[in-house]
N, CA, C and O of each residue as an XYZ file, in Angstrom:
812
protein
N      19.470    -10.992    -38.085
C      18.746    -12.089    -38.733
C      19.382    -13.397    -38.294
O      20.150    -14.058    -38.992
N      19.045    -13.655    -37.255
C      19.516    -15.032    -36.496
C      19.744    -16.255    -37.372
O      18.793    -16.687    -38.023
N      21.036    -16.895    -37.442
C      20.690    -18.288    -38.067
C      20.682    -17.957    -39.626
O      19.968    -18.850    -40.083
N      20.920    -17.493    -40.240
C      21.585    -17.295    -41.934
C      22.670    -16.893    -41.968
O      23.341    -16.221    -41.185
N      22.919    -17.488    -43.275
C      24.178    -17.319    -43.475
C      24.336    -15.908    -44.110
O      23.424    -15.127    -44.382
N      25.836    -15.711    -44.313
C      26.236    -13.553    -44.942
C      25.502    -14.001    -45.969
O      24.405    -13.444    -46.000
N      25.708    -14.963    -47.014
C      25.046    -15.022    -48.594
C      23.320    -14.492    -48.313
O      22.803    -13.567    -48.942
N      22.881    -14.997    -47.647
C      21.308    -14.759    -47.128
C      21.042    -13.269    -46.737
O      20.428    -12.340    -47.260
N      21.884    -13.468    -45.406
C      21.981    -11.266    -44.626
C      21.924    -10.587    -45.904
O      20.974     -9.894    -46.268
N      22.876    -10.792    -46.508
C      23.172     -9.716    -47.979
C      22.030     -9.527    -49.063
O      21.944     -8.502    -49.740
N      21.190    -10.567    -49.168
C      20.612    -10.720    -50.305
C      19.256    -10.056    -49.830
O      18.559     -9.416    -50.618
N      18.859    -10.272    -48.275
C      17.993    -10.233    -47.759
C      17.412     -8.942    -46.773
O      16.251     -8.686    -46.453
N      18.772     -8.192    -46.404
C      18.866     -7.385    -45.176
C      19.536     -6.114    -46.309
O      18.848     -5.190    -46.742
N      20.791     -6.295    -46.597
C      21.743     -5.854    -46.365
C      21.377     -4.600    -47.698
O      21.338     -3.378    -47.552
N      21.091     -5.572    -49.252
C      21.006     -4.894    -50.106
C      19.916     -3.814    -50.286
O      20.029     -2.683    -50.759
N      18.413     -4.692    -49.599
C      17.687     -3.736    -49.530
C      17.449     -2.440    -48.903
O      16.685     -1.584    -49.351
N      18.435     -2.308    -47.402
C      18.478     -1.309    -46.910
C      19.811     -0.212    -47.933
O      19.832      1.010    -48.074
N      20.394     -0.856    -48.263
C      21.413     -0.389    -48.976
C      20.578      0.735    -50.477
O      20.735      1.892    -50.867
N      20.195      0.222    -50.658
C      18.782      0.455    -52.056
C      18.314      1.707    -51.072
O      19.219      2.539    -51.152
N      17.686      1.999    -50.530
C      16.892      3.027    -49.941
C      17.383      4.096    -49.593
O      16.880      5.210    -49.737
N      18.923      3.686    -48.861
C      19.850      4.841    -48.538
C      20.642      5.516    -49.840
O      20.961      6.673    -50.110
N      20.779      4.444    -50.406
C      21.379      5.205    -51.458
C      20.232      6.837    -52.264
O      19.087      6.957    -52.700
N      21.204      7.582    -52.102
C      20.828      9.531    -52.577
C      20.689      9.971    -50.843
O      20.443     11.175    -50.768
N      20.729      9.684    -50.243
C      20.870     10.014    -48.912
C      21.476     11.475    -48.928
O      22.590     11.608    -49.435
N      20.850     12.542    -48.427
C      21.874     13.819    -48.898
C      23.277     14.113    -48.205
O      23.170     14.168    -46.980
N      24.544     14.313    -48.679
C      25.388     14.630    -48.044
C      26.179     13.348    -47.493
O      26.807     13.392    -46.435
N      26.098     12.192    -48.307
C      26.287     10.796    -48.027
C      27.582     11.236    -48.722
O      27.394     11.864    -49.764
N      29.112     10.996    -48.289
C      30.364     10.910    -48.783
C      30.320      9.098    -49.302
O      30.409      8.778    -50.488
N      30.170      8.083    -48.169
C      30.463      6.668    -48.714
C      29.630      5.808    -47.404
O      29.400      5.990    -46.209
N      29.390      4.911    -48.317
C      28.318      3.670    -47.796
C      29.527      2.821    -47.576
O      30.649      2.963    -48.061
N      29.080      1.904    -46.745
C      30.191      0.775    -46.573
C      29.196     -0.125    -45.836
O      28.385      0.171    -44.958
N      29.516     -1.518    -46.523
C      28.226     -2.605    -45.897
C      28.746     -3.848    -45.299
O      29.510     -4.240    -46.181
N      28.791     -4.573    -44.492
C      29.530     -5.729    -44.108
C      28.187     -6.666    -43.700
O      27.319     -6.326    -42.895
N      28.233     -7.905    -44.443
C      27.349     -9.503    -44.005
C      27.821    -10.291    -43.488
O      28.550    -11.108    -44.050
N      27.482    -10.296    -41.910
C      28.000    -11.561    -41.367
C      26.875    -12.867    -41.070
O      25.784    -13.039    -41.614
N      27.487    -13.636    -40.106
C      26.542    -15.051    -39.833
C      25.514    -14.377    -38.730
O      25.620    -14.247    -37.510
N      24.049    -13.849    -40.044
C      23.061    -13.409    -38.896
C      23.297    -11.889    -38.491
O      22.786    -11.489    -37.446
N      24.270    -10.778    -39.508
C      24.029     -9.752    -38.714
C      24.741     -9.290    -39.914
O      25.627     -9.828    -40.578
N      23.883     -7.681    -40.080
C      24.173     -6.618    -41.384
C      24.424     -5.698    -40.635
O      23.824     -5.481    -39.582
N      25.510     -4.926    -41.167
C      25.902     -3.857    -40.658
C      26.742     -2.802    -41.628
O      27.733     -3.096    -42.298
N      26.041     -1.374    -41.530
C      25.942     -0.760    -43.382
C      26.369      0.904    -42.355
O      25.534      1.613    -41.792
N      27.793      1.116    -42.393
C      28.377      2.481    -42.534
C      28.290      3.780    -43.140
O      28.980      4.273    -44.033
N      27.549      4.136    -42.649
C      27.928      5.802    -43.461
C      28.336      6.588    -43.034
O      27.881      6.909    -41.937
N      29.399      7.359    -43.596
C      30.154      8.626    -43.250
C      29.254      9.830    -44.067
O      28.727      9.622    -45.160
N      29.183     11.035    -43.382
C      28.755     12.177    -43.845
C      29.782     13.472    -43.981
O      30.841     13.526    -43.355
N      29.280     14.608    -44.973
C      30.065     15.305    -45.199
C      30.272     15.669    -43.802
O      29.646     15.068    -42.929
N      31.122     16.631    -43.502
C      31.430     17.319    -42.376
C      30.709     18.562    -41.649
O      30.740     18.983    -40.492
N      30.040     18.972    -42.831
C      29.211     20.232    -42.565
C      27.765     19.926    -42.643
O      26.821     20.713    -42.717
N      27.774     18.094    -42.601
C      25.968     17.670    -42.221
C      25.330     17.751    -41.197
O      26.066     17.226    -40.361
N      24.518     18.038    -40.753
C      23.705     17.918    -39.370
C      23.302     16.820    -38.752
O      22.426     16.186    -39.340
N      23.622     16.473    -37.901
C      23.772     15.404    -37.400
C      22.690     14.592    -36.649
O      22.683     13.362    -36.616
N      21.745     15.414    -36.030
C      20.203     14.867    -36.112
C      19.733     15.198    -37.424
O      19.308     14.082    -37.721
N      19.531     15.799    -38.277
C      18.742     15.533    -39.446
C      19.422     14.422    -40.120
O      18.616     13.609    -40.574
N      20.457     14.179    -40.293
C      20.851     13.090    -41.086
C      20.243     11.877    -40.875
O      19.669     11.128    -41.664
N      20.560     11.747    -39.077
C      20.134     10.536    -38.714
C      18.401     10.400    -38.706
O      17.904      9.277    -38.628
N      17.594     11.540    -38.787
C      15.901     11.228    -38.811
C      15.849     11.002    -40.232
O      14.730     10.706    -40.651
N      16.795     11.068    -41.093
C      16.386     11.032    -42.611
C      16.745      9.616    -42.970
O      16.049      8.936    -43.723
N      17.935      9.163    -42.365
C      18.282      7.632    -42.464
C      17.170      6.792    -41.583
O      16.530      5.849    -42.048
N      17.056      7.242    -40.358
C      15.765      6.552    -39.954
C      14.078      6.193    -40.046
O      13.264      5.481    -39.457
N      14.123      7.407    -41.459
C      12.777      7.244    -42.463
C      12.904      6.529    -43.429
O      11.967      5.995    -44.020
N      14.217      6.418    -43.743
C      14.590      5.757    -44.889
C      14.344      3.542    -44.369
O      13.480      2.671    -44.468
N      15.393      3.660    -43.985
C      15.373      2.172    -43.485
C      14.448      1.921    -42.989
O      14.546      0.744    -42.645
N      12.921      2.568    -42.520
C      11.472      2.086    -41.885
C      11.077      1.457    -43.293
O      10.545      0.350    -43.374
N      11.398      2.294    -44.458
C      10.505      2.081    -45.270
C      11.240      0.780    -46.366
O      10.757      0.491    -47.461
N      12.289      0.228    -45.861
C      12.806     -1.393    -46.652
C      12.169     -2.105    -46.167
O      11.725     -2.111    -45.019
N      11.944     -3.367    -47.661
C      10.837     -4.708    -47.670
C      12.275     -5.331    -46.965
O      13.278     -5.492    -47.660
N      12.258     -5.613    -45.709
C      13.106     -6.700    -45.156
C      11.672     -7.845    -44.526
O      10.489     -7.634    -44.261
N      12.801     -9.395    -44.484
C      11.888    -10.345    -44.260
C      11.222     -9.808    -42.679
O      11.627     -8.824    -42.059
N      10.211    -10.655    -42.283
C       9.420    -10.471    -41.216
C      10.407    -10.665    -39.856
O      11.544    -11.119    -39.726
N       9.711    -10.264    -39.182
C      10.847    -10.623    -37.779
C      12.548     -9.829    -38.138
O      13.497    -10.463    -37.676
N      12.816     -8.803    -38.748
C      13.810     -8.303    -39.001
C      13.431     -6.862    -38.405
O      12.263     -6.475    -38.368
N      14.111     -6.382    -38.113
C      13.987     -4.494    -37.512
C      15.614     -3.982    -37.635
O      16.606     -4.442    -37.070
N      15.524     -3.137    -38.353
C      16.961     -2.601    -38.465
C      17.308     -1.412    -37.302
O      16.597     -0.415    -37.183
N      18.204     -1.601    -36.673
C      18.323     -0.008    -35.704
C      19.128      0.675    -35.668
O      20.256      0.182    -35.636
N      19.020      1.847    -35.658
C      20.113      3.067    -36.257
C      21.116      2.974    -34.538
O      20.749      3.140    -33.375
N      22.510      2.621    -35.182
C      23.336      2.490    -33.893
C      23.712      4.018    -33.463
O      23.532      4.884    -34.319
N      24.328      4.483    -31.927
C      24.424      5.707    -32.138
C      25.833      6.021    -32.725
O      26.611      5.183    -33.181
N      26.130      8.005    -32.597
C      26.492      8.638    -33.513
C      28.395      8.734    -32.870
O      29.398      9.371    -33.195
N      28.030      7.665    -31.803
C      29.420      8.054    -31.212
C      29.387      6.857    -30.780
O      28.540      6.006    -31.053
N      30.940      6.683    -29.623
C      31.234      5.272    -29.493
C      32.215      5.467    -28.379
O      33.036      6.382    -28.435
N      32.143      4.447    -27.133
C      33.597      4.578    -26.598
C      34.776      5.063    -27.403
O      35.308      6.172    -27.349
N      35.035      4.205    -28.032
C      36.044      4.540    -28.996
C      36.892      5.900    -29.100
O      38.044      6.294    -29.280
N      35.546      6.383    -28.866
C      35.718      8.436    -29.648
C      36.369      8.871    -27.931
O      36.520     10.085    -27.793
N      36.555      8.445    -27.314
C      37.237      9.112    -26.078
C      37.903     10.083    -26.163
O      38.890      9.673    -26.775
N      38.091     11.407    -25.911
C      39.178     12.169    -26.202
C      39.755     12.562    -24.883
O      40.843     13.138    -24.881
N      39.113     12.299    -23.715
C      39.284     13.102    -22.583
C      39.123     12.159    -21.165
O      38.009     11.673    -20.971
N      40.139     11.902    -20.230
C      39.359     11.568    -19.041
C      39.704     11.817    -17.910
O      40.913     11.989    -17.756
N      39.124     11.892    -17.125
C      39.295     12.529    -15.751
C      39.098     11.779    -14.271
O      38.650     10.643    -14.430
N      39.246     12.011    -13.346
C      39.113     11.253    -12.166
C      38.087     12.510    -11.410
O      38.101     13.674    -11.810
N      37.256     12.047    -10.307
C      36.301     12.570     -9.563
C      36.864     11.807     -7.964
O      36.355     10.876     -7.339
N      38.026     12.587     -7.673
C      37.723     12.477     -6.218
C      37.737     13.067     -4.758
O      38.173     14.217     -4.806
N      37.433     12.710     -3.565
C      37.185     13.513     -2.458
C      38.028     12.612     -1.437
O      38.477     11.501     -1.717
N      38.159     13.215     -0.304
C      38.634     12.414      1.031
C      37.713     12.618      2.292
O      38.139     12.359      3.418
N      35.958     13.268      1.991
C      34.944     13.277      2.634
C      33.973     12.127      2.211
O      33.111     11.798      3.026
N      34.053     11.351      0.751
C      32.868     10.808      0.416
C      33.282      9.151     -0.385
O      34.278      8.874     -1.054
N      32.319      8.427     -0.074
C      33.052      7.061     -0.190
C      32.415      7.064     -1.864
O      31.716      7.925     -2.398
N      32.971      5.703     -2.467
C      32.976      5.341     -3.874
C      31.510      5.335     -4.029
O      31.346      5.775     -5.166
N      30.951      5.214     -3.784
C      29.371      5.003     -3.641
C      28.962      6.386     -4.296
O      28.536      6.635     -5.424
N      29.257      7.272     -3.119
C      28.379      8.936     -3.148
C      29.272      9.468     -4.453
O      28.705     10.191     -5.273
N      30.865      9.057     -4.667
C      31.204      9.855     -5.873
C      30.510      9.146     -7.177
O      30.575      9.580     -8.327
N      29.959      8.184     -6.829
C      29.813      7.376     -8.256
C      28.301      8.277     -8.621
O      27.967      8.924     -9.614
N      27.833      8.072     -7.751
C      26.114      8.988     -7.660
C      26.063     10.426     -8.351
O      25.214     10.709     -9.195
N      27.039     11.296     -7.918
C      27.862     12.670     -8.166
C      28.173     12.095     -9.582
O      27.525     12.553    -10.524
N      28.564     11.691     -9.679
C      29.168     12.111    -10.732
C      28.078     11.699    -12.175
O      28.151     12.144    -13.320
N      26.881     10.476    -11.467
C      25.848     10.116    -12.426
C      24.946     11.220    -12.696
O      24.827     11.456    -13.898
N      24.338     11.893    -11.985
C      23.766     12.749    -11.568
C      23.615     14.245    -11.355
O      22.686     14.981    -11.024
N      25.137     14.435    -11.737
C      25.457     16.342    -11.619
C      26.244     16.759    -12.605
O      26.042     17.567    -13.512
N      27.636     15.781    -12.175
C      28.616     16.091    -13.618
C      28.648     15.682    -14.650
O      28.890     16.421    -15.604
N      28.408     14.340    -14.795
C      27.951     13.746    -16.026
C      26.671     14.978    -17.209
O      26.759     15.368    -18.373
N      25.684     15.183    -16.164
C      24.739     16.371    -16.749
C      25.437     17.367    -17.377
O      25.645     17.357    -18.590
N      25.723     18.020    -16.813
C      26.772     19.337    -16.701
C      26.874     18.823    -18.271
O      26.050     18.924    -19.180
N      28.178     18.243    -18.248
C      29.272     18.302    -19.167
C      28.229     17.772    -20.514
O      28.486     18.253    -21.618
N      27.558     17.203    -20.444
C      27.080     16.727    -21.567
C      26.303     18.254    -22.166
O      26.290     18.546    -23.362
N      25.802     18.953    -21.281
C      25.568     19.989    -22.041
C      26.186     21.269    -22.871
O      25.710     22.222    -23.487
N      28.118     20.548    -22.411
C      28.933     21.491    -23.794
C      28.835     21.378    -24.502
O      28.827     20.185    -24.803
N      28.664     22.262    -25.532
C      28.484     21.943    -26.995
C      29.481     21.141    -27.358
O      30.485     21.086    -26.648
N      29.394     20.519    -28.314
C      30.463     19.387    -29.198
C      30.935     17.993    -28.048
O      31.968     17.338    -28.189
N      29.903     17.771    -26.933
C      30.633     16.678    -25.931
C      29.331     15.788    -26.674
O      28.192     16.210    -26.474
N      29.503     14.694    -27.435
C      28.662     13.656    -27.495
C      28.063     12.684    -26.623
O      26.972     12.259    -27.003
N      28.520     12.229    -25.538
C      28.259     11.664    -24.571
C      29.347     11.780    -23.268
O      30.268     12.594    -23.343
N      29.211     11.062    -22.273
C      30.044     11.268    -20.981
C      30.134      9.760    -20.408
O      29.104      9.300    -19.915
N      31.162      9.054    -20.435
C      31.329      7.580    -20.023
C      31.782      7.443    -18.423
O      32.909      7.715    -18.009
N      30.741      6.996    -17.662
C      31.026      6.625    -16.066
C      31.537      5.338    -15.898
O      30.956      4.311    -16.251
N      32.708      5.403    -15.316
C      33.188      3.604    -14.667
C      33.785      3.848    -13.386
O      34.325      4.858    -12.934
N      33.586      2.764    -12.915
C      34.187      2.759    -11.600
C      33.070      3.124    -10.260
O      31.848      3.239    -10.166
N      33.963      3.205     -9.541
C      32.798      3.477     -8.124
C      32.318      2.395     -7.788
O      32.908      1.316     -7.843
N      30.869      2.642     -7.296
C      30.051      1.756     -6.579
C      28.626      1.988     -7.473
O      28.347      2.998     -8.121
N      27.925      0.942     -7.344
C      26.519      0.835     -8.005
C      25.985      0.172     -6.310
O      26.640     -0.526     -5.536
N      24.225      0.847     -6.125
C      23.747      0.488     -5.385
C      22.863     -0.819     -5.502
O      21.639     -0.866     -5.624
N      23.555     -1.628     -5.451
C      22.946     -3.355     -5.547
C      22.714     -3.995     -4.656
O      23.427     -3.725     -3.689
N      21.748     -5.057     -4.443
C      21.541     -6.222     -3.589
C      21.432     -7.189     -4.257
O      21.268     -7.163     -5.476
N      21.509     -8.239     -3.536
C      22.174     -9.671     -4.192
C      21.415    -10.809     -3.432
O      21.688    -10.923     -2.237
N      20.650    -11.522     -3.883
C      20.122    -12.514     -3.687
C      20.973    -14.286     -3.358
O      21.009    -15.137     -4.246
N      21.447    -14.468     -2.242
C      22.355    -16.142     -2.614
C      21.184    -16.931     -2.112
O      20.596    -16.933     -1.030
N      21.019    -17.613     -3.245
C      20.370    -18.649     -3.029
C      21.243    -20.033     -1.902
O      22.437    -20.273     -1.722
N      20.095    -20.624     -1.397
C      20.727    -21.741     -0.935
C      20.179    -22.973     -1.594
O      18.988    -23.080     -1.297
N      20.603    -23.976     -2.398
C      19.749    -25.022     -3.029
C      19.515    -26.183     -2.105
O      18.762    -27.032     -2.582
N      19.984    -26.436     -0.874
C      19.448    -26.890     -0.309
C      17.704    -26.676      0.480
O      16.817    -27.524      0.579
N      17.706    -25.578      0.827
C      16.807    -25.333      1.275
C      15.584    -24.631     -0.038
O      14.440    -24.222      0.159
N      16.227    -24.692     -1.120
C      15.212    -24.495     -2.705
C      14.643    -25.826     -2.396
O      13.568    -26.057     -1.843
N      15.861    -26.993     -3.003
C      14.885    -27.700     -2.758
C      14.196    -28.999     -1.804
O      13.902    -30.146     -2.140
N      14.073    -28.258     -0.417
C      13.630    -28.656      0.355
C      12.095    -28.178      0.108
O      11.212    -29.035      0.060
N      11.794    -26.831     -0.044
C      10.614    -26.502     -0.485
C      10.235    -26.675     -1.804
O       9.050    -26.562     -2.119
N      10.959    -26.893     -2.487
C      10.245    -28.036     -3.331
C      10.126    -26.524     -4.464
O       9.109    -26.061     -4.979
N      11.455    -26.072     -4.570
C      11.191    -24.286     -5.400
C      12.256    -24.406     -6.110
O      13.238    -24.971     -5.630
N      12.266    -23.906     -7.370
C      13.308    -24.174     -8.584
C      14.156    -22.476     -8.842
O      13.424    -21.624     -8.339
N      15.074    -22.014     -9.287
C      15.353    -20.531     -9.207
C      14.944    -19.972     -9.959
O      15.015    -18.762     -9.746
N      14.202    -20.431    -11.422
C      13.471    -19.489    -12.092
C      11.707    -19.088    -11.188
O      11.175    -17.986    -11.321
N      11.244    -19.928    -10.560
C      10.360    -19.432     -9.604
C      10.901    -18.392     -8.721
O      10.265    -17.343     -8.622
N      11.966    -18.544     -8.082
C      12.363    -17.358     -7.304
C      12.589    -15.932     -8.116
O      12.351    -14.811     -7.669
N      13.001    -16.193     -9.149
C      13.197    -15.222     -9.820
C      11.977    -14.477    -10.364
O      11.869    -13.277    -10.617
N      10.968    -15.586    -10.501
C      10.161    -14.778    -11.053
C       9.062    -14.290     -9.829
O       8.025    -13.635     -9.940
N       9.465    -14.652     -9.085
C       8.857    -14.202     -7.649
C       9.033    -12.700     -7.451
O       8.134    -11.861     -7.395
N      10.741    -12.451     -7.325
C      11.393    -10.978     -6.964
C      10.998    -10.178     -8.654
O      10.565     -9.027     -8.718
N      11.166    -10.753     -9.476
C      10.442     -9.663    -10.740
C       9.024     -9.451    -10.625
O       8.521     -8.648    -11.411
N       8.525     -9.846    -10.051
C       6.825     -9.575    -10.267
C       6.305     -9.089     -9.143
O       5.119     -8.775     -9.041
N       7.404     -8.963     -7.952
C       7.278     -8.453     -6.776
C       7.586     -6.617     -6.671
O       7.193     -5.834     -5.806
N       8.317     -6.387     -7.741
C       9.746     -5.701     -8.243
C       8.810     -4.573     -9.270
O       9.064     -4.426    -10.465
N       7.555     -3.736     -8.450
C       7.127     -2.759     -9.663
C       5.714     -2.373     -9.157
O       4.913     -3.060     -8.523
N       5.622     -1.179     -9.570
C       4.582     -0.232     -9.475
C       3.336     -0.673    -10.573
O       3.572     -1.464    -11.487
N       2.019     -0.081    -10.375
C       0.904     -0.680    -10.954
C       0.174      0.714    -10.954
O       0.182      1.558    -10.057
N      -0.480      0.756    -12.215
C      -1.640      1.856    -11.814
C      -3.087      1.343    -12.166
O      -3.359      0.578    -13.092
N      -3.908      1.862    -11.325
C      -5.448      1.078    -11.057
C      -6.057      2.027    -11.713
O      -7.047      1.346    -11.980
N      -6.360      3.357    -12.347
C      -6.883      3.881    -13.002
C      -7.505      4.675    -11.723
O      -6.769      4.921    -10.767
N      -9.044      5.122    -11.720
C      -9.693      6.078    -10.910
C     -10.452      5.362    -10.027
O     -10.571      4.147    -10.187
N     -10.964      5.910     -9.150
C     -11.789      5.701     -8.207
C     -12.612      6.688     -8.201
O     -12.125      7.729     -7.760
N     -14.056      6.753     -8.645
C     -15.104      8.097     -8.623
C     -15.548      7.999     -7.284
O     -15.722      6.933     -6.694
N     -15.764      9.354     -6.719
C     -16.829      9.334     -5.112
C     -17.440     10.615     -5.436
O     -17.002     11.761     -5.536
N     -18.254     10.232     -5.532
C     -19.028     11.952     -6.380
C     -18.639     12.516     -7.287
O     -18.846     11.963     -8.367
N     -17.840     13.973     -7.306
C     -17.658     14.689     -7.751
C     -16.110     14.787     -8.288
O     -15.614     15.324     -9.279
N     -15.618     14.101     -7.300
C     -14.136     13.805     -7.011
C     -13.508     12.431     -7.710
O     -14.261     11.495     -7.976
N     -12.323     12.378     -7.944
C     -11.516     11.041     -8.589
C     -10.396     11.026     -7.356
O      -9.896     12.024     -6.836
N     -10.082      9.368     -6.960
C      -8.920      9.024     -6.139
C      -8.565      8.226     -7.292
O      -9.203      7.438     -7.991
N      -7.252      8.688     -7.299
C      -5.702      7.993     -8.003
C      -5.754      5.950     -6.643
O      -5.592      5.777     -5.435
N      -6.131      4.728     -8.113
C      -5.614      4.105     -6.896
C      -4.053      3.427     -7.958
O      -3.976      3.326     -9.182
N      -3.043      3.088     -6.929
C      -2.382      2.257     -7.676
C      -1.586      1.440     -6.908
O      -1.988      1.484     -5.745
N      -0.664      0.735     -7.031
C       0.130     -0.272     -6.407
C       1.358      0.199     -6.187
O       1.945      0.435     -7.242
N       1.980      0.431     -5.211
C       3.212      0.411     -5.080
C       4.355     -0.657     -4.546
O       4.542     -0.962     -3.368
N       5.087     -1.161     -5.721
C       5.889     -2.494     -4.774
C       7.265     -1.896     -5.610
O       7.705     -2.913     -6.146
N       7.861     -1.141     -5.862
C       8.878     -1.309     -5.930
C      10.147     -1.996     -4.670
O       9.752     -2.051     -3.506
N      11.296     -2.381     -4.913
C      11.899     -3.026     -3.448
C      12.877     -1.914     -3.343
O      13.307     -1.295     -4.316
N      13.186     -1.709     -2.178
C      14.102     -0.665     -1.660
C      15.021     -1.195     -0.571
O      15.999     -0.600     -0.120
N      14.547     -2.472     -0.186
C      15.513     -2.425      0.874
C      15.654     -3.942      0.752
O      14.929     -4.534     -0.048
N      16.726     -4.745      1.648
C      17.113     -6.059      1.884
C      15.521     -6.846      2.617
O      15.281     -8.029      2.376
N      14.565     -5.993      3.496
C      13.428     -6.122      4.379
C      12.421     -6.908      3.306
O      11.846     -7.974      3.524
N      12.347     -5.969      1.884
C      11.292     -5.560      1.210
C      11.398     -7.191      0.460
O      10.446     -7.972      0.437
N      12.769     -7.481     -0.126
C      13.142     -8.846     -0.512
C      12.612    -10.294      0.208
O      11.865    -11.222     -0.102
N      13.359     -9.957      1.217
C      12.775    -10.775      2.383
C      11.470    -11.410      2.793
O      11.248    -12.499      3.322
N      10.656    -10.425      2.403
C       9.154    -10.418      2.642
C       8.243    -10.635      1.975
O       7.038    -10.605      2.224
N       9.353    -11.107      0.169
C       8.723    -11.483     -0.641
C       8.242    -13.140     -0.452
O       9.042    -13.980     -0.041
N       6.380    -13.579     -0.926
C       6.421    -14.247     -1.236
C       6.678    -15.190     -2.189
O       6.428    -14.595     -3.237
N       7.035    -16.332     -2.475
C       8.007    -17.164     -3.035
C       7.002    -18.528     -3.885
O       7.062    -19.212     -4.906
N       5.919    -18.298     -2.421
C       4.743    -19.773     -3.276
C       3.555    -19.932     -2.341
O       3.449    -19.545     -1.177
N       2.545    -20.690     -3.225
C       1.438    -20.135     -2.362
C       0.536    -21.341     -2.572
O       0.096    -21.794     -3.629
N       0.343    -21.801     -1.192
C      -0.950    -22.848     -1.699
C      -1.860    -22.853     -1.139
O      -2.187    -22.404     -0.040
N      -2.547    -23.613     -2.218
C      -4.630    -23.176     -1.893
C      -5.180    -21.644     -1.404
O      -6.136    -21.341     -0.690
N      -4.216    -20.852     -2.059
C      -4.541    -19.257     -2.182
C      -3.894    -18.731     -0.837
O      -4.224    -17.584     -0.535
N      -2.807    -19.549      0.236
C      -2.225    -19.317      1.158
C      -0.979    -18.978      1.098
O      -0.234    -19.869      0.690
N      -0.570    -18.132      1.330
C       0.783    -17.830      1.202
C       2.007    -18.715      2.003
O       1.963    -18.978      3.205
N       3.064    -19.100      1.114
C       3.984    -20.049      2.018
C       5.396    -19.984      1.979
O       5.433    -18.771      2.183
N       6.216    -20.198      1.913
C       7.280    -20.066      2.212
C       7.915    -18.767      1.768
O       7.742    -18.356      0.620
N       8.675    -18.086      2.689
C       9.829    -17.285      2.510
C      10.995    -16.673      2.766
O      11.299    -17.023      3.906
N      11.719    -16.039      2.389
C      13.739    -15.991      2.616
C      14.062    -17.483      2.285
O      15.225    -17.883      2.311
């Protein structure tokens, strides 16, 4: 709740969700904190609660509080960095930071999350496959182009479309758009600005 004060959060957010949860089954203790613009309401459960039902029962619950408009409460999850118990290194002397980072998003990370009692699996490090845009502001604005135009150039450039059907008799063609970017080329080739329905400047 942006912009109020805790006296407000509390009176407004905090108590009413508080009201709803309360009989919650298997609720040991509530704990509620109001800050500037943000409620945040703890519960611990017995030990022998279920841990998706709890949370679909708290998340029926808090749909159904009169909070003011423009408010949405969201159930945070059930674990946390914090809870770390374990960590490990992933490495090779065949495969660069890149391919282990991929491996390990993709195979082991899977894996392990499917032991019982592993709540989640935290990846750091490696490589992420990114490209990077440097602007030059000289030549922005030489063409006379600001960087939220560029930006909104490569986002709207940056995505798939579906056109619905195409009938030819008997038959349906799938049409749709494909622009996702894949490469440094695909960037490149984006247009940037366009006049009198002509396409104009780009890179």
């Amino acid at each position: 709740m942006p912009g109020y004060a805790p006296e407000e959060v509390e009176r407004q957010v905090t108590v009413p969700l508080e009201r709803v949860l309360n009989g919650t089954p298997k609720i040991l203790q509530m704990r509620s904190q109001s800050l500037f613009g943000l409620s945040l309401i703890t519960i611990t459960f017995d030990d022998d609660a279920d841990s998706f039902h709890s949370r679909t029962v708290v998340s029926q619950r808090i749909a159904g509080a009169e909070l003011p408009e423009g408010v949405t409460p969201v159930l945070a999850p059930d674990y946390t960095p914090l809870g770390e118990i374990y960590k490990f290194m992933v490495v090779s002397d065949r495969h660069s930071l890149f391919e282990l980072r991929s491996e390990m998003e993709w195979n082991v990370s899977r894996a392990l999350r499917q032991v019982p009692g592993v709540a989640d699996v935290l990846t750091f490090g490696g490589y992420y496959k990114e490209i990077y845009v440097e602007i030059d502001p000289i030549r922005l604005e030489s063409f006379n182009l600001t960087l939220d135009e560029v930006n909104q150039a490569i986002t709207q450039s940056n995505r798939n479309v579906g056109a619905g059907f195409l009938r030819h008799g008997d038959q349906q063609i799938v049409v749709r758009g494909v622009g996702f970017l894949s490469s440094p080329e695909d960037i490149r080739n984006i247009v940037l600005k366009s006049e009198g329905g002509t396409p104009g400047h780009r890179r």
